[in-house]
C-alpha positions as CSV (number, residue, x, y, z in Angstrom):
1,X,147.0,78.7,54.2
2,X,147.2,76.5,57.1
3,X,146.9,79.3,59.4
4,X,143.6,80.5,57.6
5,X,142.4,77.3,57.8
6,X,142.4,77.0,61.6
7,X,141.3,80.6,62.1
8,X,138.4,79.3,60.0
9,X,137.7,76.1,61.9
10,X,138.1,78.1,65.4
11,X,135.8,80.7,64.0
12,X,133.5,77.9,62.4
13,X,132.9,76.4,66.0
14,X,132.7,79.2,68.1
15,X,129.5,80.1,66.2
16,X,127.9,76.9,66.8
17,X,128.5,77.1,70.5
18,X,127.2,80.3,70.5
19,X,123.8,79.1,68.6
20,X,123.4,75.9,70.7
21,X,123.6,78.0,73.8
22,X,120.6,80.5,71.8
23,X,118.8,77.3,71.2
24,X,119.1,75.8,74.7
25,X,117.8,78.7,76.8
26,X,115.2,78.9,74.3
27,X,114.1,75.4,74.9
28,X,114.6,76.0,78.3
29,X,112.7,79.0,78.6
30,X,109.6,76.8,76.6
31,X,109.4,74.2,79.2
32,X,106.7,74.5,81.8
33,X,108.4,75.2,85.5
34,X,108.4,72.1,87.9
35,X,105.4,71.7,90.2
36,X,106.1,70.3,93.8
37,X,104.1,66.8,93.5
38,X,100.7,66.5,95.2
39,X,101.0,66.0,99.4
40,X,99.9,62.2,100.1
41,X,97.0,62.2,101.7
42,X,97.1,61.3,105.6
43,X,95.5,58.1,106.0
44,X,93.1,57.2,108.7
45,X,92.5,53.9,109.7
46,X,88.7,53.0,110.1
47,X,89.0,51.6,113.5
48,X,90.9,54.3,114.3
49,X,88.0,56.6,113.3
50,X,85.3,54.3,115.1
51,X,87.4,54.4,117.9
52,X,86.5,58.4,118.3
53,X,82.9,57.8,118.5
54,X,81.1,58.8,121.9
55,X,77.0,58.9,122.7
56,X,76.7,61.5,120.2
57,X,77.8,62.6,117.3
58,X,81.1,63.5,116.6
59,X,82.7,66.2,113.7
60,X,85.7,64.8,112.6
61,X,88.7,67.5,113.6
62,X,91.8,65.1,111.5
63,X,93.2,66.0,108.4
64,X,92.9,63.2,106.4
65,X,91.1,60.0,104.3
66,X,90.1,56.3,105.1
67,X,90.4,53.7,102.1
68,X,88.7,50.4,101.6
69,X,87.0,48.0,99.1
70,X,82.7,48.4,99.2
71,X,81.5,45.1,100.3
72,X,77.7,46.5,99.7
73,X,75.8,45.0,96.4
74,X,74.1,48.3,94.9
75,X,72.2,46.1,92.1
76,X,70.6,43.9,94.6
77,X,70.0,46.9,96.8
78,X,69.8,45.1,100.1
79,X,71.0,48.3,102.3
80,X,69.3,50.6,103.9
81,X,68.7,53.2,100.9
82,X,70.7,54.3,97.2
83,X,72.9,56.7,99.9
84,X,74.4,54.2,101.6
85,X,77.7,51.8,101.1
86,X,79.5,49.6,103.2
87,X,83.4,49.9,103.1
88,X,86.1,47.7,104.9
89,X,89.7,47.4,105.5
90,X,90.8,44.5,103.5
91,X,89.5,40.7,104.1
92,X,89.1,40.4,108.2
93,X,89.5,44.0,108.3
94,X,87.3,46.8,110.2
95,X,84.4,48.0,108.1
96,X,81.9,51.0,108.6
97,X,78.9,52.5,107.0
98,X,78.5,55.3,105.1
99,X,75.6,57.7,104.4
100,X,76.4,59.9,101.3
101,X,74.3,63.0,100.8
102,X,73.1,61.8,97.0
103,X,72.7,58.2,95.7
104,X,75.9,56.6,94.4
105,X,77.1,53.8,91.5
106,X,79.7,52.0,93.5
107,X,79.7,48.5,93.2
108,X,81.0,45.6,95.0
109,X,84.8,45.5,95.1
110,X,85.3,49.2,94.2
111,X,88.3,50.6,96.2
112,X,87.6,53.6,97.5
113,X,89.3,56.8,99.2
114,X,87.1,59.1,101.4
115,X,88.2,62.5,102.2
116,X,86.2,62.3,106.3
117,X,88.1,65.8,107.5
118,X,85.0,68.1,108.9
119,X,82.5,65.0,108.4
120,X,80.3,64.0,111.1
121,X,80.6,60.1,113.1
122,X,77.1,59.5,114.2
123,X,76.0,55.7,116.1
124,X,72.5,54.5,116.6
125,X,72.1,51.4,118.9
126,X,75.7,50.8,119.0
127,X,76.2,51.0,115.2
128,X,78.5,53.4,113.9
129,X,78.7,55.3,110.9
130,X,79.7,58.4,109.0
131,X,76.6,60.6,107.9
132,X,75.5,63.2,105.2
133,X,79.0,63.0,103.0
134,X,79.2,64.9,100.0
135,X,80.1,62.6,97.3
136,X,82.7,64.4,95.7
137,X,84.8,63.2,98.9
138,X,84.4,60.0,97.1
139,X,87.4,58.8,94.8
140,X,87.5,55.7,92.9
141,X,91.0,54.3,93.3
142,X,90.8,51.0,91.7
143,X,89.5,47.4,92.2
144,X,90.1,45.6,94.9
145,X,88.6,42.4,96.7
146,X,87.3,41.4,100.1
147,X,86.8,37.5,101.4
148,X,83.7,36.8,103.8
149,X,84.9,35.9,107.2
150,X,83.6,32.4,107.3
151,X,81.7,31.9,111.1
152,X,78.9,30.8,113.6
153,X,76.1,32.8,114.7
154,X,77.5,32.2,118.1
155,X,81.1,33.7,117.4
156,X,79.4,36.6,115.1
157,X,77.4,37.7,118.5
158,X,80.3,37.8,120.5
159,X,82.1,39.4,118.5
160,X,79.3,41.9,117.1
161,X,81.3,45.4,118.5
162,X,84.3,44.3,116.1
163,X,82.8,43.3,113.3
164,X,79.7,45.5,112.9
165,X,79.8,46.5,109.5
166,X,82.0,43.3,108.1
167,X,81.3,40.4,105.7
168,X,81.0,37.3,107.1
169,X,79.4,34.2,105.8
170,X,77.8,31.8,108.3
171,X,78.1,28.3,107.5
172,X,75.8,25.4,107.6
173,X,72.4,27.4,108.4
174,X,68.5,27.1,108.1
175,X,66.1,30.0,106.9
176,X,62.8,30.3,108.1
177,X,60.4,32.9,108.1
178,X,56.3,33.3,108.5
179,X,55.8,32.8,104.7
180,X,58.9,31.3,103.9
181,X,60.4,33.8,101.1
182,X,63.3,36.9,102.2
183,X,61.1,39.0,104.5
184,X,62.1,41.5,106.7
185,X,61.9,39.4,110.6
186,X,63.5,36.4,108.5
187,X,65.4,34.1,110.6
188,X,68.9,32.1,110.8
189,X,69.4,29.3,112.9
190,X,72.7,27.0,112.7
191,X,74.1,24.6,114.8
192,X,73.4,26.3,118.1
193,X,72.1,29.6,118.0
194,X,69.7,31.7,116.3
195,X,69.7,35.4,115.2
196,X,68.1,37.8,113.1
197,X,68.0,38.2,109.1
198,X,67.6,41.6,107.8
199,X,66.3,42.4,104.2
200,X,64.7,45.8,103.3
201,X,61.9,46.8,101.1
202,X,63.7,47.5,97.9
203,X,65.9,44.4,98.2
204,X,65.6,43.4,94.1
205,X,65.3,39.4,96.0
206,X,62.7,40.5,98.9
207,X,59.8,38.6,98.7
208,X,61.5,35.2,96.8
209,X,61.5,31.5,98.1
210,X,63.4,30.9,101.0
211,X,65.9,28.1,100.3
212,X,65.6,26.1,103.5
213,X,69.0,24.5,104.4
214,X,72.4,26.3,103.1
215,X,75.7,25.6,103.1
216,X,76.7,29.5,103.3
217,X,75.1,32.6,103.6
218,X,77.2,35.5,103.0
219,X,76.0,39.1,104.6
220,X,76.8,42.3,106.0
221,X,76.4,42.4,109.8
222,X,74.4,44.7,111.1
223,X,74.5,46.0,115.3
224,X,71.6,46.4,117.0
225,X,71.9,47.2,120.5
226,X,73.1,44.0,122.0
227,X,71.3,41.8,118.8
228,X,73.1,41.6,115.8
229,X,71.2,40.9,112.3
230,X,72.4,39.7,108.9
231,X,71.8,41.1,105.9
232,X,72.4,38.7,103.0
233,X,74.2,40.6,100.4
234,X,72.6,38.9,97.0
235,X,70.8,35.8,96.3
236,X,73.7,34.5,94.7
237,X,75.5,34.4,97.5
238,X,72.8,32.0,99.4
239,X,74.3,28.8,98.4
240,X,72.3,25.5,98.5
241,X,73.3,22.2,100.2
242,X,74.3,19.4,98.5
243,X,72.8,16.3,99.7
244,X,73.5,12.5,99.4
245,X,70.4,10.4,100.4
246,X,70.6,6.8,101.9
247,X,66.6,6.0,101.5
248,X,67.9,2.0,103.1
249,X,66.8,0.3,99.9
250,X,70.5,-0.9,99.2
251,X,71.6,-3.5,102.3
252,X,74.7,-5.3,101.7
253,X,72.9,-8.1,103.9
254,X,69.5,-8.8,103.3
255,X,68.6,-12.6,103.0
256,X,68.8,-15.0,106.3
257,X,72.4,-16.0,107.0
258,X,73.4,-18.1,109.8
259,X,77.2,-17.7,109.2
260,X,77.6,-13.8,108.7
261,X,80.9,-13.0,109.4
262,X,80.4,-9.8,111.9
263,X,76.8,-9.0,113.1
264,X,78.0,-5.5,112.7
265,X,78.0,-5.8,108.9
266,X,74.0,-6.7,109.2
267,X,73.1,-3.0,109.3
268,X,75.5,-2.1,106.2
269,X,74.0,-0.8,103.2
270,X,75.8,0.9,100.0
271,X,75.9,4.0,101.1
272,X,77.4,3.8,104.5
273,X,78.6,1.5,107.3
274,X,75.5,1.9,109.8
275,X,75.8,-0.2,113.0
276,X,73.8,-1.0,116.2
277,X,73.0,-3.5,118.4
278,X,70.6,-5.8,117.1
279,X,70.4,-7.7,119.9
280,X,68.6,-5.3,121.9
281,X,68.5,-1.6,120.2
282,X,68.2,-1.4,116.0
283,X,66.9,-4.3,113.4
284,X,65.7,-3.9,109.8
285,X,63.2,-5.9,108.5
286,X,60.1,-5.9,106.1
287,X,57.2,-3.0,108.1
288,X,55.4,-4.9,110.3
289,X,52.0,-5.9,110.2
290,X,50.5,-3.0,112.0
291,X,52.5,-0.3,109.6
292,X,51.1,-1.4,106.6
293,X,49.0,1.0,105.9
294,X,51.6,4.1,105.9
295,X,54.8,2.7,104.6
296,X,56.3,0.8,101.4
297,X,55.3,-3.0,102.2
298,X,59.1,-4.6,100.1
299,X,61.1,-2.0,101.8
300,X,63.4,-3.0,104.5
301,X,63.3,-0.9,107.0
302,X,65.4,-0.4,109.8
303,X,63.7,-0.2,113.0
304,X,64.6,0.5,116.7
305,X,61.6,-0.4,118.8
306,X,63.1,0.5,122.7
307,X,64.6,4.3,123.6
308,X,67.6,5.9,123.1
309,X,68.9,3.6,126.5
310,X,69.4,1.0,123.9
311,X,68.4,1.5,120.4
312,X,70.2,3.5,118.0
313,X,71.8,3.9,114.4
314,X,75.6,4.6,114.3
315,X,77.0,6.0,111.5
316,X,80.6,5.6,110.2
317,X,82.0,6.7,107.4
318,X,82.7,4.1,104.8
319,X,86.5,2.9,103.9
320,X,87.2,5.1,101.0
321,X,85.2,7.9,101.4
322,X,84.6,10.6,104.2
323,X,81.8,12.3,106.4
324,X,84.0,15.3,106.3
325,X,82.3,18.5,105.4
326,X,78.7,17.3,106.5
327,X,76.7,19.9,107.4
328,X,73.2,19.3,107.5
329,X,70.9,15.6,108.8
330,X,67.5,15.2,107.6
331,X,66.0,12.0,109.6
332,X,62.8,10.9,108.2
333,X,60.7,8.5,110.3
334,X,57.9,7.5,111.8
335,X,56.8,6.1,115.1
336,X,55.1,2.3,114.6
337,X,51.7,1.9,115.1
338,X,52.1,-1.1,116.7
339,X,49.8,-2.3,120.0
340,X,50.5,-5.3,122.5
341,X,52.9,-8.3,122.1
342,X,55.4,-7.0,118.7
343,X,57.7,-9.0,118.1
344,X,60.9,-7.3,115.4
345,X,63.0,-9.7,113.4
346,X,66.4,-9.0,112.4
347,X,66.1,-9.9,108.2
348,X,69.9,-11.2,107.6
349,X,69.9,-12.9,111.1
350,X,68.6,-15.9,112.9
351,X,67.5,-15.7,116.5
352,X,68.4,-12.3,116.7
353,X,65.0,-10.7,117.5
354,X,62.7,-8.3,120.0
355,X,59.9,-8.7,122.0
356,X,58.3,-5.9,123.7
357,X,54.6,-5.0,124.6
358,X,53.6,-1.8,123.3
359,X,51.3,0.5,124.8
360,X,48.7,2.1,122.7
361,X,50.1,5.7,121.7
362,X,47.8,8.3,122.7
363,X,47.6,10.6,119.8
364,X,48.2,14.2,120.9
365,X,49.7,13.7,123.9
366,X,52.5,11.4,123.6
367,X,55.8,12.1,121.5
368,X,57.0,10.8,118.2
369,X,61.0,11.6,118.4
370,X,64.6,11.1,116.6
371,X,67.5,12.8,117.9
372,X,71.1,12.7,116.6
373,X,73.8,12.4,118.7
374,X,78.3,13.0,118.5
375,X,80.9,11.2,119.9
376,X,83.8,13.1,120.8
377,X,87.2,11.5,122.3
378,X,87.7,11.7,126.1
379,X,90.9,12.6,127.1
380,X,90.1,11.5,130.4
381,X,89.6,15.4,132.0
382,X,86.7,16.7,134.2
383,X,83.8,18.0,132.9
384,X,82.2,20.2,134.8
385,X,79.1,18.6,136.3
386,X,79.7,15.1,135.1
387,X,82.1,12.2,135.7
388,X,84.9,12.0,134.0
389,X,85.3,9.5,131.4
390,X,88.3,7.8,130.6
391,X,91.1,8.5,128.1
392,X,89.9,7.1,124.6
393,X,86.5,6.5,125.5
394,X,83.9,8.7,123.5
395,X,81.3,11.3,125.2
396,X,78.4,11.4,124.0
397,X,76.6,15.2,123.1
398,X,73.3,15.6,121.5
399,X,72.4,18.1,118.7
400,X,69.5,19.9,119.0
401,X,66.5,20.7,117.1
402,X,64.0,22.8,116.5
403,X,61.3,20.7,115.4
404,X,58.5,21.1,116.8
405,X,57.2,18.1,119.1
406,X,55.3,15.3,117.0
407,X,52.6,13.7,118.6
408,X,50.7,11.5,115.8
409,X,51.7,7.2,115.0
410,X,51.6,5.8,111.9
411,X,53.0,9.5,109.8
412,X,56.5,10.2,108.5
413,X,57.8,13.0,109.4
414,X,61.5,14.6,109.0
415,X,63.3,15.7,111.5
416,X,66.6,18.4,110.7
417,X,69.8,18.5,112.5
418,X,72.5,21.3,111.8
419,X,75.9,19.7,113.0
420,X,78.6,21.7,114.2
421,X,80.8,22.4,111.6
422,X,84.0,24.5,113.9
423,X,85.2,24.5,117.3
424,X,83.2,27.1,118.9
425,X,79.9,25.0,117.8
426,X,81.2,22.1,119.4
427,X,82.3,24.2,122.6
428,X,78.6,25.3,122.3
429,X,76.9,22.4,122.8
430,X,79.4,22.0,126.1
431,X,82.1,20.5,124.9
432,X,85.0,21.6,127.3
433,X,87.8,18.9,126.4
434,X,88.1,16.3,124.3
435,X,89.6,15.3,120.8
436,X,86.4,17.9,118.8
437,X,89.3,18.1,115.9
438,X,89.2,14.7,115.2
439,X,85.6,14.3,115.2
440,X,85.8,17.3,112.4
441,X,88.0,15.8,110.3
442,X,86.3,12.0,110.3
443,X,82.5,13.3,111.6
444,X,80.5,10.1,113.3
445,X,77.1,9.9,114.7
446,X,74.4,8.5,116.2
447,X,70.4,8.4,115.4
448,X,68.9,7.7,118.7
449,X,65.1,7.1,119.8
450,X,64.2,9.7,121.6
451,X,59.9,9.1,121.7
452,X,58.3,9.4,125.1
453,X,55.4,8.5,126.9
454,X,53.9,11.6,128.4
455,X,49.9,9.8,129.1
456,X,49.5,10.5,132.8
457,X,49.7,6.9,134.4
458,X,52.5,5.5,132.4
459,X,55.4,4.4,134.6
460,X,59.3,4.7,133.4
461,X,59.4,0.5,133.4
462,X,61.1,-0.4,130.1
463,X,57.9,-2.3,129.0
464,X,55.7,0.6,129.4
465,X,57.7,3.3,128.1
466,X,58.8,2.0,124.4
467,X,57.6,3.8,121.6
468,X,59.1,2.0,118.3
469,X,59.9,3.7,115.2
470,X,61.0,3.2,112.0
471,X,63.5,5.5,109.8
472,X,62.7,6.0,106.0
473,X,65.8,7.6,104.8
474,X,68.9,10.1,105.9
475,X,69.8,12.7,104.0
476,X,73.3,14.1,104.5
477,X,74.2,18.1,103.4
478,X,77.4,19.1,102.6
């Protein structure tokens, strides 16, 4: 019995062996064969492509594809047709344009592959650029996401080989143009330098307001040649300045005192800690008698009746807060109309006053001016083409601007200033030493009459050279 039994079981087993094997190799037989896996793709870099480029065109002879993340806005359509995109190597990366044979859908921040073997590298002016791609080269990998480089106009064009193609945003910037909307020929001025704006016909913005003053201004460059132009990707990206107004109606100091602690505190108002020498430079008081006619007769004013040798405003920033981040100074003033003996009476102040006989100002020929001017920390070094001024003692640079010269008394008129707002700026303006990173971090200035006599006859004697003018309000951008 015991002997069937195991005979049974062995029998019993062998069997199933025998039918998982059947089953197996029929399973096995059922399942698709392995497939090698797909090559990866050889990846070129872009500036490795650009880099292949001569003064024609070039067919591409490498195997292989360039990635990046489209930096081109499609909806506002400010390129140079439905065809084209803009693509770039990661935030700071190389960038390149490219001409596809058939408009496209990519939008901003697509990440992209491009399959460039047997394509054609093509430049115009400098500017290069793949041409006539067939779009099903184009794969959509994913999203991905590109920062602006944040820059100058004056570091953009010297560095317009490298970053032709790129996003950047230029800080701290005016916008002008013939009738002052986005027009082709627009232009961009900042701190120091000017350049080009580009916008093109089917630009969904072309034709609206331009803002004026911005804070930023973010754009794809574009080479020309040895120019460079910006094209502004979308309106949204045009941001406005913010702007805190000291119109002098708030002086800390405003009835006669003849104990006031620091004569420095005279010029203080709520907004900010202004100072000058009001023994021979800046004063507020009521508008005098002669002014009457153009300005706000219970407004204080303050007033700085000689030049710039001896009158200005000096701005610092007040204990608990910071001039940090300013960007933009609007200086609205006018020169007094004042003629003959004028005497100018500090209001908080006794015996603090000055006497000076104006000339007439010939209307037209003469000039109404402000300027604005930095201080920046000697560290005692040579400048080239000036003396050298001691360790801790302040240089003084002006800013320029682009107003045009005012030559009518008794009118207010505003006067804008773009400040330098990164070291290149302030290296710009001909700074070659000096402490320009603590000036950025704690910003201080000066507002400094700069009116002239330019009547044929008048000599450069104090007396006959003083133009007096009085300043309305400041209006600071951040």
């Amino acid at each position: 019995m015991n002997k069937q039994s195991n005979l049974l079981r062995f029998t019993i087993l062998t069997l199933l062996m025998i039918l998982m094997t059947i089953i197996a190799c029929k399973k096995k037989d059922s399942e698709p064969e392995p497939v090698d896996p797909l090559p990866i793709a050889n990846r070129v870099s872009i500036a490795e492509l650009k880099s292949s480029i001569t003064d024609k065109a070039v067919k591409i002879t490498t195997k292989g594809v360039i990635r990046g993340v489209v930096i081109s806005d499609s909806y506002s359509k400010n390129v140079d047709n439905e065809n084209t995109l803009f693509l770039q190597e990661g935030t700071g990366g190389v960038a390149i344009k490219v001409i596809l044979q058939a408009p496209h859908q990519y939008q901003v921040n697509d990440s992209l592959e491009i399959d460039v073997y047997d394509q054609f590298l093509n430049s115009i002016n400098e500017s290069i650029f793949l041409e006539n791609v067939a779009n099903n080269l184009v794969k959509k990998l994913g999203v991905g996401k590109i920062l602006p480089r944040e820059t100058s106009i004056s570091e953009l064009q010297a560095n317009k080989k490298e970053w032709d193609g790129s996003l950047v945003a230029i800080k701290a910037c005016e916008l002008f143009s013939a009738n002052k909307t986005f027009s082709n020929n627009f232009t961009l001025r900042d701190g120091q330098s000017v350049m080009a704006g580009l916008m093109f016909d089917k630009a969904v913005f072309s034709s609206q307001n331009l803002p004026g003053e911005v804070s930023s201004l973010v754009g794809i460059v574009y080479r020309d040649g040895d120019q460079v132009k910006l094209a502004p990707r979308n309106v949204t990206e045009v941001l406005p300045l913010r702007y805190i107004t000291d119109d002098f109606t708030t002086w800390k100091n405003t009835t006669l005192s003849f104990n006031l602690a620091k004569e420095n505190e005279a010029l203080h108002t709520q907004f900010a800690n202004w100072k000058g020498n009001i023994k021979d430079g800046t004063i507020k008081q009521l508008p005098v008698m002669a002014d009457a006619g153009f300005s706000k007769s219970t407004k204080i004013y303050p007033y700085l009746p000689k030049d710039s040798l001896g009158s200005l405003l000096m701005l610092y920033p007040l204990e608990n807060s910071s001039l940090k981040g300013v960007k933009v100074i609007r200086i609205t003033f006018a020169a007094s109309k004042s003629i003959g003996p004028s005497r100018f009476t500090e209001q908080s102040l006794s015996s603090q006053e000055i006497n000076i006989d104006v000339l007439p100002f010939n209307t037209g020929t003469d000039i109404a001016n402000v300027g604005v001017a930095i201080p920046i920390v000697s560290k005692g070094e040579l400048i080239p083409g000036k003396l050298a001024t001691p360790a801790g003692f302040d240089d003084y640079y002006n800013i320029r601007s682009y107003t045009p010269a005012l030559n009518e008394a008794g009118k207010f008129y505003t006067v804008t200033f773009l400040l330098p707002t990164n070291t290149a700026d302030l290296k710009k303006i001909g700074i070659t030493t000096g402490e320009f990173n603590k000036w950025l971090e704690s910003p201080v200035f000066k507002i400094i009459n700069l009116s002239s006599r330019k009547t044929l006859g008048i000599t450069t004697r104090n007396s006959d050279r003083y133009i007096p003018i009085l300043i309305d309000k400041v209006e600071m951008g951040f």
